[in-house]
C-alpha positions in Angstrom: 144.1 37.5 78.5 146.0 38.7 75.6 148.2 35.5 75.4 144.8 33.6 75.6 143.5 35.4 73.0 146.8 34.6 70.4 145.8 31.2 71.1 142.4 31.2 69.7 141.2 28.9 66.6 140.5 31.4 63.8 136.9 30.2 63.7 136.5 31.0 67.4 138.0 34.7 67.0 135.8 35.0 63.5 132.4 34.2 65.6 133.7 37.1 68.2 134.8 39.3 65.5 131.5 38.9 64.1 129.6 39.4 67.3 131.3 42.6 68.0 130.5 43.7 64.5 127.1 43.4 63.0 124.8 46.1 63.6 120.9 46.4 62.9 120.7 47.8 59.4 119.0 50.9 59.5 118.2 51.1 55.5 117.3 54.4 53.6 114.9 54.3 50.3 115.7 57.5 48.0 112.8 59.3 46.7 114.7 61.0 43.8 118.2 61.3 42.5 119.1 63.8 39.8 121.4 66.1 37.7 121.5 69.7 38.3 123.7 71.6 35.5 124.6 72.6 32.2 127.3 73.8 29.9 130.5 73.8 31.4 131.3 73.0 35.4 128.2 72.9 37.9 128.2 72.4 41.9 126.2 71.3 44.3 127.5 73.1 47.5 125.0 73.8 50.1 121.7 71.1 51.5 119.0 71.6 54.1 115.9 70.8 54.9 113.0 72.7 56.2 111.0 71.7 58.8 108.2 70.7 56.3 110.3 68.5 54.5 111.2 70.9 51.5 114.8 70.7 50.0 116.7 73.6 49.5 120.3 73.5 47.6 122.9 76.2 46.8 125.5 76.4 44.5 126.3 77.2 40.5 123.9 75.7 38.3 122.9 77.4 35.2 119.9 75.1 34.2 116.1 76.0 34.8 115.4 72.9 36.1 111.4 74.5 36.6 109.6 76.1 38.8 108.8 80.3 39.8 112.4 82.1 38.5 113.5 85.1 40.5 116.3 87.6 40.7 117.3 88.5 44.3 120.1 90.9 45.7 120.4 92.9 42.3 121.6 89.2 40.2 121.0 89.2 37.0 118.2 86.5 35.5 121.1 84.1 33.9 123.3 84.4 36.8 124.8 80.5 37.4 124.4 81.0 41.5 121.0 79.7 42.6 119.4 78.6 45.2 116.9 76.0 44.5 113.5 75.1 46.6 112.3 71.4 46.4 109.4 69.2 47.0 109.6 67.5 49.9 110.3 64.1 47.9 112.7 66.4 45.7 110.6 65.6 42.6 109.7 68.9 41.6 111.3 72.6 41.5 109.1 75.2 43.7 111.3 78.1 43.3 115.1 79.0 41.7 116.2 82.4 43.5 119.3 83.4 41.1 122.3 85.0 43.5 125.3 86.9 42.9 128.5 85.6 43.3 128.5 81.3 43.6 126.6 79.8 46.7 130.0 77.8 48.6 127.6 76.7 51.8 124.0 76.8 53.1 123.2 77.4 57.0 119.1 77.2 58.4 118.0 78.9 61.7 115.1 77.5 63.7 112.8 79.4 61.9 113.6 77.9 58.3 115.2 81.1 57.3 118.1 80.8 54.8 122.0 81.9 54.8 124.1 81.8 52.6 128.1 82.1 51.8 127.8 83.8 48.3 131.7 84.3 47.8 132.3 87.3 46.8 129.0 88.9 47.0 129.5 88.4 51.0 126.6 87.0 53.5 122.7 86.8 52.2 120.0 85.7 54.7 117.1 84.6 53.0 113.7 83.9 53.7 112.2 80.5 53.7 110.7 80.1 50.6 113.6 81.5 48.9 111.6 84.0 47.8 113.6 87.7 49.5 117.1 88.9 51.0 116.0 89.3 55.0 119.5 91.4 55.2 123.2 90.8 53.7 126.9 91.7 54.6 129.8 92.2 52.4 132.7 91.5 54.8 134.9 89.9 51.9 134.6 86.5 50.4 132.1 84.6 52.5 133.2 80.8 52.2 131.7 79.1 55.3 128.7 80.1 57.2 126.8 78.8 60.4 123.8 79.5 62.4 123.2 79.4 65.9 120.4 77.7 67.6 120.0 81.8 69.4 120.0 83.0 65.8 124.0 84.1 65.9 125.3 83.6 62.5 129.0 83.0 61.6 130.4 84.3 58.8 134.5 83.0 57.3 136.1 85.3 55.0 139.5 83.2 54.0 142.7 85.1 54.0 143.7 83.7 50.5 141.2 82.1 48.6 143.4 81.4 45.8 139.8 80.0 43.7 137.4 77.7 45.6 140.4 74.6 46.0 142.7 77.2 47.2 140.4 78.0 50.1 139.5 74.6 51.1 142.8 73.7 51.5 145.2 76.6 52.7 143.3 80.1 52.9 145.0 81.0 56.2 144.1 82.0 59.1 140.6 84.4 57.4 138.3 86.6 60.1 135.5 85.2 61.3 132.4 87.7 61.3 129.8 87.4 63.7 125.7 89.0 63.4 123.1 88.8 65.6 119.6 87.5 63.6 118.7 90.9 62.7 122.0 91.0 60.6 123.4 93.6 63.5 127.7 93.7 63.3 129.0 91.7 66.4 132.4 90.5 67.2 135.5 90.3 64.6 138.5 87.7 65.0 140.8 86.2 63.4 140.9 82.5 62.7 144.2 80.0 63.6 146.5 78.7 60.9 144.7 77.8 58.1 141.1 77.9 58.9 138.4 75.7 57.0 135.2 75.2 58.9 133.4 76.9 61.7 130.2 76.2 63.7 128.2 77.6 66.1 127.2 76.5 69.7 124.6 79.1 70.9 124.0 77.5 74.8 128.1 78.1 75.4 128.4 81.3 73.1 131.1 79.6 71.0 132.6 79.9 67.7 134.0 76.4 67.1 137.4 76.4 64.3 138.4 73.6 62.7 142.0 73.8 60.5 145.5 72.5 60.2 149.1 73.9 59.9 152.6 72.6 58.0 155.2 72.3 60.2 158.3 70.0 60.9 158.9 67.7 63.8 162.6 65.7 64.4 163.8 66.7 60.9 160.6 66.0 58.7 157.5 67.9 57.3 154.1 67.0 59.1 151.0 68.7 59.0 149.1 68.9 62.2 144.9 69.4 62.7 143.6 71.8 65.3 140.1 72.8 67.0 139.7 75.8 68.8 136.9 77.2 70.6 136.5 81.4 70.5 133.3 82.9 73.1 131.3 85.5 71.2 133.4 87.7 72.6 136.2 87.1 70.3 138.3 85.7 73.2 139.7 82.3 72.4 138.7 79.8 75.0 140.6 76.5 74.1 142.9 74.8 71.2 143.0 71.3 70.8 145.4 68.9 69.3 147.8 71.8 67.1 150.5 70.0 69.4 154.1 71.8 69.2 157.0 70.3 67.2 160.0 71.6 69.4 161.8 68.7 71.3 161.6 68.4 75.2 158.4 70.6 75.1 155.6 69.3 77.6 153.6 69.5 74.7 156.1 68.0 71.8 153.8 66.4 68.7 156.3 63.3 69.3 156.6 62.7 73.1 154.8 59.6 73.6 155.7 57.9 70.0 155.3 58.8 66.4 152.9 61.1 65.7 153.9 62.0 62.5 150.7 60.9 60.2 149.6 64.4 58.3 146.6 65.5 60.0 144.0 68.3 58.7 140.8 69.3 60.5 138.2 70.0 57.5 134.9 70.0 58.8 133.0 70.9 61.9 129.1 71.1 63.1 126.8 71.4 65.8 124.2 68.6 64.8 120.5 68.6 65.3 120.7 66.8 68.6 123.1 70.0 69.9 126.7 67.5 70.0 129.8 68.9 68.2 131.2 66.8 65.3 134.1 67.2 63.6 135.7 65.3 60.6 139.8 65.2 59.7 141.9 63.6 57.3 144.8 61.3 59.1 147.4 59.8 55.9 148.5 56.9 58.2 147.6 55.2 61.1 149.8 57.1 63.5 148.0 60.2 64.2 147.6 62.5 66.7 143.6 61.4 67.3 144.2 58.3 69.3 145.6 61.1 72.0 144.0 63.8 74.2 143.3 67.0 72.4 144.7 68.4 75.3 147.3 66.1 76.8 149.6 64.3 74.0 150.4 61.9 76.5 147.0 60.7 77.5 145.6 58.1 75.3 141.7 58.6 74.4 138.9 55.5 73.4 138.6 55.6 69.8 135.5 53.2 69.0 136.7 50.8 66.1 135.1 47.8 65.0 135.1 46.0 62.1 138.1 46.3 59.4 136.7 49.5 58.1 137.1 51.0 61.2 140.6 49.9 61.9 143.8 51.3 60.3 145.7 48.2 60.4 147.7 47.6 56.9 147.3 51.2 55.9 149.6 53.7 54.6 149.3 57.1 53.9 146.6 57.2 51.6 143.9 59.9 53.4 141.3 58.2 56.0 138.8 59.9 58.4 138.8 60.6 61.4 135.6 61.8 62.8 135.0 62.8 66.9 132.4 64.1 69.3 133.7 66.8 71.2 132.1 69.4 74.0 131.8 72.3 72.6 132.1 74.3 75.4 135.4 72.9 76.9 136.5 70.9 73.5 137.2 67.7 75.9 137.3 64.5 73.4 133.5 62.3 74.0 133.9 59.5 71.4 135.9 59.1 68.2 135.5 57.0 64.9 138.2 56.4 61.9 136.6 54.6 58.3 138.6 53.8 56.0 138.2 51.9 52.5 139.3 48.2 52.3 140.6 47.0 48.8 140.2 43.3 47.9 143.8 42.5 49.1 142.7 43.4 52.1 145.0 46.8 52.2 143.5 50.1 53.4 142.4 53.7 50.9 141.6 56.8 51.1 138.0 58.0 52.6 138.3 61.5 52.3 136.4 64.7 54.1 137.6 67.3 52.5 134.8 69.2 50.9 132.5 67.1 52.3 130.1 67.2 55.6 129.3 66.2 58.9 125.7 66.3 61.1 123.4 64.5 63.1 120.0 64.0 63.4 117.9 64.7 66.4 118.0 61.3 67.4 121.8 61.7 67.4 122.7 59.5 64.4 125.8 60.6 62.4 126.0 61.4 58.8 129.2 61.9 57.3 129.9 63.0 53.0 132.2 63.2 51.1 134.4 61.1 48.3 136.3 58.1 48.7 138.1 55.8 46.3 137.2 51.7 46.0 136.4 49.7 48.7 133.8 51.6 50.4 131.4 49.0 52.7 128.5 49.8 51.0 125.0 48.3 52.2 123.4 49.7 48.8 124.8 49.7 45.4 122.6 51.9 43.1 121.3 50.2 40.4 123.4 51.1 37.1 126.2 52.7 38.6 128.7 50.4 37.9 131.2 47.9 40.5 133.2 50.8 41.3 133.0 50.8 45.2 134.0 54.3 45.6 132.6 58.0 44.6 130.0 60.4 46.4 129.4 58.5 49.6 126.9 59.0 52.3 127.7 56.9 55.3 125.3 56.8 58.4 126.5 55.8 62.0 124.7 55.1 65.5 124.6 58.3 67.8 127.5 56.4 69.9 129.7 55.9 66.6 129.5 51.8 67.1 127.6 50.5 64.8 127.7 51.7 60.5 124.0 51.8 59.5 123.6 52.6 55.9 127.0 53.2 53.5 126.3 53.9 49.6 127.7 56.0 47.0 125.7 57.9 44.2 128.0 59.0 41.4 131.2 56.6 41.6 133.4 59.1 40.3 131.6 62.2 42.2 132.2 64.1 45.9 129.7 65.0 48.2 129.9 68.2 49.5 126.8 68.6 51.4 124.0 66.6 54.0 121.2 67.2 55.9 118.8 64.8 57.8 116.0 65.5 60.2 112.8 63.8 61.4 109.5 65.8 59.0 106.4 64.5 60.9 108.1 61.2 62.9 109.5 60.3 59.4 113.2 60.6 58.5 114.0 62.3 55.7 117.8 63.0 54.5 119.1 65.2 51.6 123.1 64.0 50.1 124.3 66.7 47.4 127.8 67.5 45.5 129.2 67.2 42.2 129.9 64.7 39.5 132.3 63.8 37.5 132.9 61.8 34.6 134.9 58.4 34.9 138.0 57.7 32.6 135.5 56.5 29.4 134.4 59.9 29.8 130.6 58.9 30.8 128.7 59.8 33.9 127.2 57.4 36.4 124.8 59.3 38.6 122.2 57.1 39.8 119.3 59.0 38.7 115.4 58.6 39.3 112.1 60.9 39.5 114.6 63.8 38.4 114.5 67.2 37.7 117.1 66.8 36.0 117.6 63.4 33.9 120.8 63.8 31.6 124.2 65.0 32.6 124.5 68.8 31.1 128.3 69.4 31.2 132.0 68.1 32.2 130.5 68.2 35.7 127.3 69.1 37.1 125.5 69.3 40.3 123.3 66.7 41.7 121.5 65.7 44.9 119.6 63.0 46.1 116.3 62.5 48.5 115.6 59.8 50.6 112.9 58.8 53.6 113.8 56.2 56.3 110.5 55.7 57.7 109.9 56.3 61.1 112.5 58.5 62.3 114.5 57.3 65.7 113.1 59.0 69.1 115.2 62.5 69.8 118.0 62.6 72.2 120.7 59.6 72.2 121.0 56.7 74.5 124.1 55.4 76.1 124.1 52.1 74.2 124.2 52.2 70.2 124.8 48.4 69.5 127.8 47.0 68.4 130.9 48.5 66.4 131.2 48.1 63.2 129.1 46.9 60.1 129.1 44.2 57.9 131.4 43.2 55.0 130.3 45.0 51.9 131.7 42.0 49.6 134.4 42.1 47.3 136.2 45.0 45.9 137.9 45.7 43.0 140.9 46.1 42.5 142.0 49.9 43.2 145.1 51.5 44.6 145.0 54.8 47.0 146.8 57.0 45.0 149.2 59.6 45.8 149.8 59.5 49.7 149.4 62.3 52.3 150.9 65.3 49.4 151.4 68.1 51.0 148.8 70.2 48.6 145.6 68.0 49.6 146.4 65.5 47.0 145.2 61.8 47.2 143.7 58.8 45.8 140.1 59.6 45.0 138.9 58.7 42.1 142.8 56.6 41.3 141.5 53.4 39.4 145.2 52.2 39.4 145.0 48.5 39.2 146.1 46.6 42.8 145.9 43.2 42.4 145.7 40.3 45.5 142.9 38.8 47.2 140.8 39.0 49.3 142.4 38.1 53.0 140.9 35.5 54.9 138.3 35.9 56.7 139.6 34.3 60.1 142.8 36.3 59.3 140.5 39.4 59.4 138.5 38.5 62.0 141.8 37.8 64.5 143.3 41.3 63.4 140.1 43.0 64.7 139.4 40.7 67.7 143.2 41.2 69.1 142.7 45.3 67.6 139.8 45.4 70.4 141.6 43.4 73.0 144.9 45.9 72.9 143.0 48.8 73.3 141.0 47.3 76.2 144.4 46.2 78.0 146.0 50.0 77.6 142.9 51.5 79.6 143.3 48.5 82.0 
């Protein structure tokens, strides 16, 4: 079959390729885009959406953008940390509820009620209309927080926090607090290596972990992801991946080939439809996902598809790597990588870090974050420049095969936060982060309907609304289409950056020129068709 296939005409493999890669567009119309900030730096770090539709955002924004101004938890009526309560269509500003300490991420129970990492002014639960502090902890710097669907609420407190990049990249292993949704004390533990995300699976009683460590393997320094699995006990259930790097072990990082692509696991989340997600960084194609999380010498399905989904001609600019796992047991489901695509046809860097992963109830994925050029995107917002990279929102089928909706709002921005769920059968979806100014010193925020129309500061905050008509039926089927998407076009010319550093470095944002072409097509299509074909002959 394989020889066969080598002896294809290129049109012949380009028609396959092509049949194995176009999905049904599944497009979203935004209902408003805008600035949130003033003087000096602004973020955007927290999203949700209530079950009416309402938008709520957290984070450090020292505008009054409008609406009802209040003071909770003893902040004081200028404080920069806010959260903010939306119109459904994001068009207008019900409520600002000023916080101590700077919102770093947003959680929202079944009930619509609020919580909130505040830093150093610990956990807050808040009411749904942001309007009064239900209860609050101060177990140290809060910097991640999740809710369970039983009303369990996770709180990390980072062992080194070193500012807000310091704990996003290496806070060690922090303690993970647990409450019950009175704001009752329940179990204390500590996290593994450096700890970055947690979530919360209330049907199994587990704390999920998501991190990475630096280590060497056969002489060289590699960084390796983990994801762990603690019972509300504080007992620790399972660790996956976090392979060993001594020689001859069972469980050596190297035993069945090079491993040795860094790894970090940033972000994890129990979506809407009750699956675990979780997102990684990989700087190379060699990584430790295409393996068993727990046997290194058992090769798993990752999906693939088109050449956004392969990491064929790549180096070690950072790409993503994005799973379904079961959250009970941590056993691998399904697996995804994206990665950008420059014009000469060379892979860069689709990066996680900071950003977000969730579902909706139908099961479709949404994944944030920043990436530099060559991004597949299926919209380009109107005035925001051929840049094909910045704060991207990418949506994929519940099964991972088949890219549905890719854009970017601000092409020099990061998306740190997403939320989509269905508000009376109609989908509605919430992207926010941060942007940035581009090299000319001028912002690029796509920006309509806002509360918010000019850029206030170096950076600022910003989110963005959007409806996708009906929403897609709860609870997802077996069969999501094909893999892949279509080509987004040309890109420009843009290198990666700095590869795979050991500080979280990397090439977003880079506008290095790159130079080259754009590969052929049939070239392309080959590469994928024989990509598909190779995996398909190791699980024969």
């Amino acid at each position: 079959m394989l020889c066969r296939a080598l002896l294809l005409p290129l049109a012949t493999a380009a028609a396959l390729a092509t049949a194995l890669t176009s999905p049904t567009a599944a497009q979203l119309s935004a209902t408003a885009s805008s600035y949130l900030g003033g003087e000096g730096d602004q973020d955007v770090w927290g999203a949700a959406l209530l079950s009416d539709g309402r938008i709520v955002l957290a984070g450090s924004v020292n505008v009054r953008p409008g609406g009802e101004e209040v003071a909770l938890a003893g902040a004081a009526a200028d404080a920069p940390g806010a959260l903010l309560l939306l119109s459904a269509d994001g068009r207008a500003v019900e409520r600002v509820a000023r916080l101590p300490g700077v919102p770093l991420d947003l959680a929202v129970d079944a009930d619509d009620r609020l919580y909130v990492a505040a830093g150093e002014a610990g956990l807050l639960a808040v009411d749904a209309e942001a309007g009064a502090v239900r209860w609050s902890a101060t177990p140290g710097h809060v910097h991640r927080v999740d809710v369970g669907a039983d009303g369990t609420v996770a709180a990390l407190v980072p062992s080194d926090v070193g500012g807000v990049g310091g704990a996003n990249d290496t806070p060690g292993a922090g303690t993970i607090h647990l409450y019950d949704a009175a704001g009752g004390a329940g179990a204390r533990f500590g996290g593994h290596r450096n700890t970055l995300d947690l979530a919360v699976h209330a049907p199994s009683e587990t704390v999920v972990l998501v991190g990475w460590r630096q280590a060497r393997a056969d002489g060289n320094p590699v960084q390796i992801a983990y994801l762990r699995g603690v019972g509300f006990d504080g007992e620790t259930r399972w660790t996956g991946y976090d392979w060993s790097t001594e020689n001859g072990a069972d469980d050596f990082l190297n035993r069945p080939e090079n491993n040795m692509a860094d790894t970090r696991g940033y972000r994890v989340s129990v979506g809407r439809d009750g699956r675990l997600l979780a997102a990684f960084e990989c700087a190379g194609g060699n990584h430790l996902f295409r393996y068993d999380p727990f046997d290194v010498s058992a090769r798993v399905e990752i999906v693939g598809g088109d050449r956004y989904h392969e990491f064929f001609d790549t180096r070690s600019e950072h790409k993503t790597f994005f799973g379904v796992y079961d959250p009970a047991s941590g056993a691998y489901r399904t697996g995804q990588q994206l990665t950008g695509r420059l014009s000469s046809g060379r892979g860069n860097t689709v990066r996680v870090r900071e950003g977000a992963i969730t579902t909706d109830a139908s099961g479709q994925v949404y994944l944030a974050g920043a990436a530099a050029a060559g991004l597949p995107l299926s919209w380009t917002p109107e005035g925001t420049g051929d840049y094909t990279g910045g704060a991207y929102l990418v949506v994929m089928s519940p099964d991972l095969r088949e890219r549905r909706f890719v854009t970017r709002m601000d092409p020099s921005g990061h998306a740190h936060a997403v939320d989509a769920r269905s508000v009376d059968g109609e989908l509605r979806v919430v992207l926010a982060g941060t942007t940035k100014r581009n090299g000319e010193g001028a912002t690029q925020l796509w920006v309509d309907e806002a509360v918010q129309s000019e850029s206030g500061g170096a950076e600022d905050g910003f989110f963005t609304a959007f409806t996708g008509g009906d929403a897609p039926p709860p609870a997802p089927g077996e069969d999501g289409g094909a893999p892949g998407g279509d080509d987004a076009g040309p890109t420009r010319d843009v290198d990666a950056g700095a590869p795979g550093a050991a500080d979280g470095g990397g090439g977003c944002g880079c506008r290095a020129p790159g130079g080259g072409e754009d590969p052929d097509v049939g070239d392309m299509a080959l590469v994928a068709l024989l990509s598909l074909l190779l995996r398909r002959r190791r699980r024969a």
